[in-house]
N, C-alpha and C positions, 0 to 999 in steps of 0.2 A: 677838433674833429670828433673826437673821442665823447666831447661833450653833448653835440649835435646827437649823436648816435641814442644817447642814452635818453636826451630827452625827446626822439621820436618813439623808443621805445615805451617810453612812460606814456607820451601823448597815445600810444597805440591800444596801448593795457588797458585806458583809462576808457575810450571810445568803447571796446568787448565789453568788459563792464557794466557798461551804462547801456549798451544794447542787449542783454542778459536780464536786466533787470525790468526792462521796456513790457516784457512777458514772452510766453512761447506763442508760434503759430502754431496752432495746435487743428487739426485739419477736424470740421464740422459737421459737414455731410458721410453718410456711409450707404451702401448699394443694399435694400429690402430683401437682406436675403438670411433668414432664420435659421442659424445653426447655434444656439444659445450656450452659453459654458457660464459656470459658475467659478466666479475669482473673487480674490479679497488681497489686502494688504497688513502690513505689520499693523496699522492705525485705522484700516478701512473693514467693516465686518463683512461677510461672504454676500456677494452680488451676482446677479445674474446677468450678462450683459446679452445683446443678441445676436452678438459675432465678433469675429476678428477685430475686424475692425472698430466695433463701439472698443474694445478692450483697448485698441490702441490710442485713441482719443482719451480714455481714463489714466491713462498710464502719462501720457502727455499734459494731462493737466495737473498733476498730481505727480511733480518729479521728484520729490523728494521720500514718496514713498515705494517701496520694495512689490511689488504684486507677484501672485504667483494664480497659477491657474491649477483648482481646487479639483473641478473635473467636468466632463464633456455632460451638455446638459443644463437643466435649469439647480438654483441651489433650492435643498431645502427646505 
C-alpha cells in the first residue's frame, strides 16, 4: 500500500513538472488605456510599459526575473 502511495506521488510530481515546463499562460491582450510607468529588472534595463497591465504580462513572461517599478511615468 505504502508502495502504491509513493509511486502515485512520484507519478503526480512528475505530471507538475512537465506541465511547468510546457511554458506560462501568460494573458496577451490589455484595455487602451495610457497610464505609462517606467520598470526594469535585475537583468532587464528601465522600460516604459503603458500600464498595469502590459507590466504584468512582462513580469509573466520573464519569471525568473525580480521587476520593480522605477516610477510613475514614461522612463527616461
Amino acid at each position: 500500500m505504502k508502495g502504491t502511495i509513493f509511486l502515485i506521488l512520484v507519478a503526480f510530481a512528475f505530471l507538475q513538472a512537465t506541465h511547468a515546463e510546457r511554458g506560462r499562460n501568460c494573458k496577451t491582450n490589455c484595455p487602451d488605456i495610457y497610464d505609462p510607468m517606467c520598470v526594469g529588472g535585475s537583468r532587464i534595463p528601465p522600460t516604459t510599459v503603458a500600464n498595469d497591465c502590459e507590466f504584468g504580462i512582462l513580469k509573466c513572461n520573464n519569471p525568473a526575473e525580480i521587476f520593480r517599478i522605477i516610477k510613475k511615468g514614461k522612463c527616461s
